[in-house]
N, C-alpha and C positions, 0 to 999 in steps of 0.2 A: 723942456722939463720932462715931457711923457718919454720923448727917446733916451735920453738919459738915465731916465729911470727901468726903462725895458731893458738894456745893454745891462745895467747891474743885475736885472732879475736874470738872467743867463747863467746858468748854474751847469757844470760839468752833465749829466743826465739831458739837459736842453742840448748842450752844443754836440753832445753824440747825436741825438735826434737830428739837428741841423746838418752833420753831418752825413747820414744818411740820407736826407733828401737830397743835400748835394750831389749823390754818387747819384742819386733817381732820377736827376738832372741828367747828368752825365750820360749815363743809358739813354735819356730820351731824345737827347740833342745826338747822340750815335746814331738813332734808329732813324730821325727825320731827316740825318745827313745822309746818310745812306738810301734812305727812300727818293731823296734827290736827285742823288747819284742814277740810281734805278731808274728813274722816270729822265734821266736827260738820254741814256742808252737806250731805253722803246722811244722816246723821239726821235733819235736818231735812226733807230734802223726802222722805225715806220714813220717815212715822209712823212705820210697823209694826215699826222697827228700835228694838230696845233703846240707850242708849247705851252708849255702848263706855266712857266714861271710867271707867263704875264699875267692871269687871274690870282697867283698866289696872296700879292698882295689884297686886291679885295676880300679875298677870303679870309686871310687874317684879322682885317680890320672888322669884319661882321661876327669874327668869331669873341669879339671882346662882350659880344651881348651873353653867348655864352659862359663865359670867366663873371659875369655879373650874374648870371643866373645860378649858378654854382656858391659864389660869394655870400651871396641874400636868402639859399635855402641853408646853410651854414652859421651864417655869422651871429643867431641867436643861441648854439649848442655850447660855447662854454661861456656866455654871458649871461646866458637868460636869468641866474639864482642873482648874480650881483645888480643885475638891475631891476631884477624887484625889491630889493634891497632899499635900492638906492632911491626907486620912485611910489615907494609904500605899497608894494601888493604883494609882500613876502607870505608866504605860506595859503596863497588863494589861485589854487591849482585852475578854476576858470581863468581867472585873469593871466596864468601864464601861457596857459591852451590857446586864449584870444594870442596873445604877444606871436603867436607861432601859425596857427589859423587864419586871422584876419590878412595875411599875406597869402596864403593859397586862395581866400576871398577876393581878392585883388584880383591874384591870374586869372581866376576864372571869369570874371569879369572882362581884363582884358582880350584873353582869350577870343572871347564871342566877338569883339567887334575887331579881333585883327587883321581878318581876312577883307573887310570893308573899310577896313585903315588901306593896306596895303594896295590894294584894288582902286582907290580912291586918290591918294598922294603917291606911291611907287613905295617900291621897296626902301629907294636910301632916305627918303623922307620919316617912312614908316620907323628904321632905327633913330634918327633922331627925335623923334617923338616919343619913344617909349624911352630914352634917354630921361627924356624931362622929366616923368613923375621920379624918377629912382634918384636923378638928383638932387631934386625939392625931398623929396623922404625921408632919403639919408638924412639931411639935411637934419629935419624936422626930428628926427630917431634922435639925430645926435643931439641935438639941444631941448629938448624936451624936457619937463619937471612934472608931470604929470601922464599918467598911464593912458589917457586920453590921447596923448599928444603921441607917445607912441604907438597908439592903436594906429592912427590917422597916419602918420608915416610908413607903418610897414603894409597899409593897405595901399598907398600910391606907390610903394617902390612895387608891390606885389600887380598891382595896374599894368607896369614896363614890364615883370618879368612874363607877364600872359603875352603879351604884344610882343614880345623878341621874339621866343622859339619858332613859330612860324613863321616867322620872315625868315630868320636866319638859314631853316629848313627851305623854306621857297630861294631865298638868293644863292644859295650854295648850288642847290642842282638847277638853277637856271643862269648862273655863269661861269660853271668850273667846263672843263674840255671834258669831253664823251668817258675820256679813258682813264680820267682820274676823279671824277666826281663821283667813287663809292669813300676814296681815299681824303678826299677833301670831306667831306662830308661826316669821319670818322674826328676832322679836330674840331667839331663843335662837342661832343662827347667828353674831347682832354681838355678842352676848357673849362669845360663844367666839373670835372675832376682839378683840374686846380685851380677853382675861385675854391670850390668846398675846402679844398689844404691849406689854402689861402688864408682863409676865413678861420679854420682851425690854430695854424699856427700864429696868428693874428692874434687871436682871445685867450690864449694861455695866459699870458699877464694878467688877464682882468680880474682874475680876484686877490691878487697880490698888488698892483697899479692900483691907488683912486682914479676915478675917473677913467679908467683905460676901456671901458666899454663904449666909451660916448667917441671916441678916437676908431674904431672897429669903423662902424657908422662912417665915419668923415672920411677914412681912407675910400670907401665905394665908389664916392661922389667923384675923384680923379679920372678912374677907368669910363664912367656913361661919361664926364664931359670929353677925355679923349674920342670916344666913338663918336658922338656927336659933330663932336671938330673933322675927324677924319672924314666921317663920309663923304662932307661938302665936297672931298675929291677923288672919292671912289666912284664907281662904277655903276650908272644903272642898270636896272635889269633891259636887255633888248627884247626880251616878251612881249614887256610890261608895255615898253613903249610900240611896239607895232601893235601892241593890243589895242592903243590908242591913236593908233593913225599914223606914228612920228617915225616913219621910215627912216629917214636921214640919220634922226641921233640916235636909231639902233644903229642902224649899220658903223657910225663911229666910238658905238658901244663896244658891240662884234670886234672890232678893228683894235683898240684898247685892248680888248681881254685871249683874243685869237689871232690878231696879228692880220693884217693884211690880205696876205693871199686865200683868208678862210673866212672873210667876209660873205661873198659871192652866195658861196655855197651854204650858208648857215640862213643867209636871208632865205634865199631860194627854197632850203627844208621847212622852213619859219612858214612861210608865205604857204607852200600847199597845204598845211591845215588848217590856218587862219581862214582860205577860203571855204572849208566845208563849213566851216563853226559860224554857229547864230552869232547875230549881233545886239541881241537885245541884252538888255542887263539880267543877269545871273539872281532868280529868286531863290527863297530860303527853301520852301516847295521844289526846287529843282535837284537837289542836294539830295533827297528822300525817294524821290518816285521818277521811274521810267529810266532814261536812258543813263543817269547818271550814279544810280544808287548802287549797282555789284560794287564800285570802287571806294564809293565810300561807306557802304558794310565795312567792306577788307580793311578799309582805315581806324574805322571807329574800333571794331572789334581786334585789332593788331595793338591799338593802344588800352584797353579794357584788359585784356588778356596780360599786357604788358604789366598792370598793375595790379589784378588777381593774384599774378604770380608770388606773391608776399616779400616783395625786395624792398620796397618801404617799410612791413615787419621789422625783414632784416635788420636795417640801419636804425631802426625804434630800439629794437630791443639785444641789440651788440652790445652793447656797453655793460648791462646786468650779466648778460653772458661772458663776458671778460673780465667784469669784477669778479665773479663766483671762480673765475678759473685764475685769480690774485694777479691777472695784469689792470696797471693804470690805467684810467680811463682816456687817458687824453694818448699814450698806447695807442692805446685798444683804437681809438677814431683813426690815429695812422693809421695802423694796419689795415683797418677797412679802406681807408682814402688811397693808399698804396695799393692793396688789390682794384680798387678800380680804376685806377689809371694805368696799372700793368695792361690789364684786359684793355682796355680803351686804346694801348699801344697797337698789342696783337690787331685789333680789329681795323687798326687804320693800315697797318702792314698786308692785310689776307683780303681786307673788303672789295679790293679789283682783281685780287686773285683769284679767291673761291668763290667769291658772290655774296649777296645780301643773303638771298634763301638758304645756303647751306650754314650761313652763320645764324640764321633766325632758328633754327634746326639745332644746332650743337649745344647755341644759347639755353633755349628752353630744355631739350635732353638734361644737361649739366646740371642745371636749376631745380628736375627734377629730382635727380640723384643726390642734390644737396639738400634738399627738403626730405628727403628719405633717411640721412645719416639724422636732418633733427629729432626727425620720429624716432631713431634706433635709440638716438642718447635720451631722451624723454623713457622710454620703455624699461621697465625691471632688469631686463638681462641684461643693458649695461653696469658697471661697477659705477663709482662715483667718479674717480678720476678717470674712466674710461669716454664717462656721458660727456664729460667738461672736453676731452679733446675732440670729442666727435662734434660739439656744438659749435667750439670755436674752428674745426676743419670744416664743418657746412657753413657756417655762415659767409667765412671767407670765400671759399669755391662757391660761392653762391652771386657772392658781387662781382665776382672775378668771368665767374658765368654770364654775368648777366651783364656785365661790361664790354661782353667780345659780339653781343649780337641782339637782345631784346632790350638793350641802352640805347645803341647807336645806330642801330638800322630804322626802327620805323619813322623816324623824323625824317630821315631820308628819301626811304623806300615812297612814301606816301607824296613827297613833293615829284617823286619819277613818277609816278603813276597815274597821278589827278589830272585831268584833261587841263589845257592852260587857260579854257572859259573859266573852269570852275576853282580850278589848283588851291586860289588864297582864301578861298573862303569855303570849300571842305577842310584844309588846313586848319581852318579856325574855330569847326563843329567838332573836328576830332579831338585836337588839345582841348576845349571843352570837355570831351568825355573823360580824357585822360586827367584834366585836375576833378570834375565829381570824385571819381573811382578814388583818385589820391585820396583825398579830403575823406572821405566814407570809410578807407581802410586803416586811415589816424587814426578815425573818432572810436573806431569798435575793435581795434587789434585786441587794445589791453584787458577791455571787456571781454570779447570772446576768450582771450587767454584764461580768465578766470571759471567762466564760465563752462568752457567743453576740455580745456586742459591744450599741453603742447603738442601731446600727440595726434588729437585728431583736425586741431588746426593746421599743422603743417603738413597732413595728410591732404587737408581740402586744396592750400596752395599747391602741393605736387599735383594733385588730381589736373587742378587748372593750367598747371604747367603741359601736363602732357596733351592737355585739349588743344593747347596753345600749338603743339607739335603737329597736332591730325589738322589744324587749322591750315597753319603751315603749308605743310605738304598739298593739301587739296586747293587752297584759294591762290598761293603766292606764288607769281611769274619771276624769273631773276630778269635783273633789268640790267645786270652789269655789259659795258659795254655796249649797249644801245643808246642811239639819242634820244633825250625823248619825246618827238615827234614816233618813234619808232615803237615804243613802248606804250602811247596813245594809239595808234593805229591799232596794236596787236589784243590790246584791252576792250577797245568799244572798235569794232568793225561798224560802219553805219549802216545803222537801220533800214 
């Protein structure tokens, strides 16, 4: 009855839409064929490289926690008015703030204990596990009759989405091949670009559909039980397990994901720094002070800076800006979801090319420049149709910016960097900082907008922007193409 009824709301205006993501398709399946293509030719003329296709698979599979976390920060934008509607809390802007809130409450939550998840049960356990609450959630979202019931669902799906990003972050750069893991690393970023499109084109119906919001919900719940199922035959980390004693079923991890002949040599790199490293377990205290702390500064402050930058503003406050400039709002979320998955393209394309650092560089530069055009169009010298292009050209080149390198690097950058005593549970202090900062720059955007104006708030993000650049330059090593045994060595020399 709901598909039925979706197929008629399809209206000439939608199937252009539809058609246009399809060509978006088209491009992306071009770029990733091609990248294929690309990476079977450097294996080919560099023996020494494992091939990459054997890891691909895992990687795809862990990158579905990404398409859920994209899905789940989305799938409240064009339902949230119909189902306050629906569950009595129409015109009680608290109660809609919680419906949106108490999921950022969730991750941060989860967050904190992912890295003593992940540490504790392994990485493929760790995805299954943050599967469960988003199932049960969904779940609970979608049948729900009272606003209670969906507070309590979108705080347990909000639970998985704190518990995936760092794994996904930790699995990716501790099983992709040396020479593609900036590139691997870049589709956790286009997955979370199309759960968000997902999620988008998903809830257009819902205030034309009864019921078509509770259906939003239930579709989620397929994707965490696939990854769930999946993992049981994916990959573990071979870290994880020599971290733990279990030689063997690394090295038939190694074997799985590198192929035979690059066992040898991965244990053997594995093995020399496992022997310098303590063996005592990893306290909270060690993360802070002494030998451990320059790398997780650089992390905390890489993800802080990432959210100063006003890119969460951005996507808050696009839609007012799209309206005033007479396009549709639902438009308007394209266009923003299409600029980030353009950039989240480029970045998977250039990330083993140019590097992490020159794209964390461009990223912020660009970000700044774009928060400068919102200042121009805020300012009296623009005309009025001159402000309206300028806001919707910065905001765009803003997510389009911030897609190519302060999206999709520091999740990365951070699992290269983090010694592999500490890796999953600095991983899980810094997403920490990184949902505070979110959560803090929701609550007081709209506020400060009224209060200091647009001009000198988007001056403050540019400012932070370019902090973010001298940051940059002075703290961050490029890791591209080191192992990272090599990239631990070159960070903490021992004491």
């Amino acid at each position: 009855m709901f598909w039925k009824q979706y197929f008629l709301f399809l209206n000439d205006d939608f199937i252009l839409l539809l058609m246009t993501l399809n060509w978006l398709g088209l491009i992306f399946i071009f770029h990733f064929l091609w990248m294929l293509v690309r990476f079977h030719n450097v294996a080919g003329k560099e023996s020494g490289n494992p091939s990459w296709s054997l890891s691909l698979p895992h990687i795809l599979v862990a990158t579905v926690c990404s398409f859920l976390f994209g899905y789940h920060l989305g799938v409240v934008n064009e339902t949230l008015e119909i189902i306050s509607l629906d569950l009595g809390f129409n015109g009680s802007t608290l109660a809609e703030g919680l419906v949106v809130s108490t999921c950022l409450g969730g991750a941060f939550v989860g967050s904190l204990f992912s890295g003593w998840i992940a540490d504790g049960i392994g990485r493929r356990r760790a995805f299954q596990l943050c599967a469960l609450p988003m199932i049960i959630g969904a779940s609970m979202s979608a049948t729900t009759r009272s606003l209670e019931g969906m507070l309590l669902g979108r705080f347990l799906v909000g639970t998985g989405m704190g518990i995936g990003p760092p794994v996904v972050s930790l699995y990716v750069a501790e099983v992709s091949p040396t020479f593609v893991r900036g590139t691997f690393g870049s589709f956790t970023q286009i997955a979370t670009c199309i759960g968000l499109i997902g999620a988008l084109l998903i809830g257009i119906p819902a205030k034309e559909i009864d019921g078509w919001w509770r259906v939003c919900f239930w579709v989620s719940a397929f994707p965490a039980a696939i990854l769930a199922f999946l993992m049981e035959f994916s990959a573990e980390s071979p870290h994880w397990l020599l971290k733990k004693g279990r030689a063997a079923e690394a090295e038939a991890e190694f074997e799985k994901l590198l192929g035979g002949l690059h066992v040898k040599s991965a244990i053997a790199e594995l093995l020399k720094l496992e022997r310098g490293e303590e063996v005592d377990a990893v306290k909270l205290s060690d993360l802070f002070f002494g030998h451990y702390f320059r790398v997780v500064f650089i992390g905390s402050s890489l993800f802080a800076l990432q959210q100063l930058s006003g890119i969460n503003a951005v996507f808050y406050f696009s839609s007012t800006v799209f309206k005033g400039a007479g396009v549709p709002p639902d438009l308007a979320n394209m266009c923003v979801g299409i600029a980030n998955l353009s950039g989240s393209i480029i970045a998977m394309i250039l990330m083993d090319k140019l590097g992490r650092r020159v794209l964390l560089l461009v990223s912020f530069s660009g970000m700044a420049a774009s928060m400068g055009l919102q200042v121009t169009a805020a300012s009296s010298f623009a005309s009025e149709s001159g402000a309206l292009y300028l806001s919707v050209g910065g905001m765009l080149l803003c997510v389009l910016t911030f897609s190519l390198g302060a999206g999709p690097v520091p999740g990365l950058l951070l699992a290269e960097i983090f010694p592999s005593r500490i890796r999953a549970k600095a991983m899980a202090v810094c997403l920490a900082v990184h949902w505070v900062i979110n959560f803090f720059v929701g609550l007081l955007f709209l506020r400060l907008l009224e209060q200091i104006g647009p001009q000198i708030l988007y001056t403050i993000f540019a400012t932070f922007c370019l902090i973010a650049v001298a940051f940059v330059k002075k703290n961050v090593v490029e890791t591209k193409g080191k192992s990272l045994q090599e990239i631990e060595v070159a960070l903490l020399a021992p004491e």
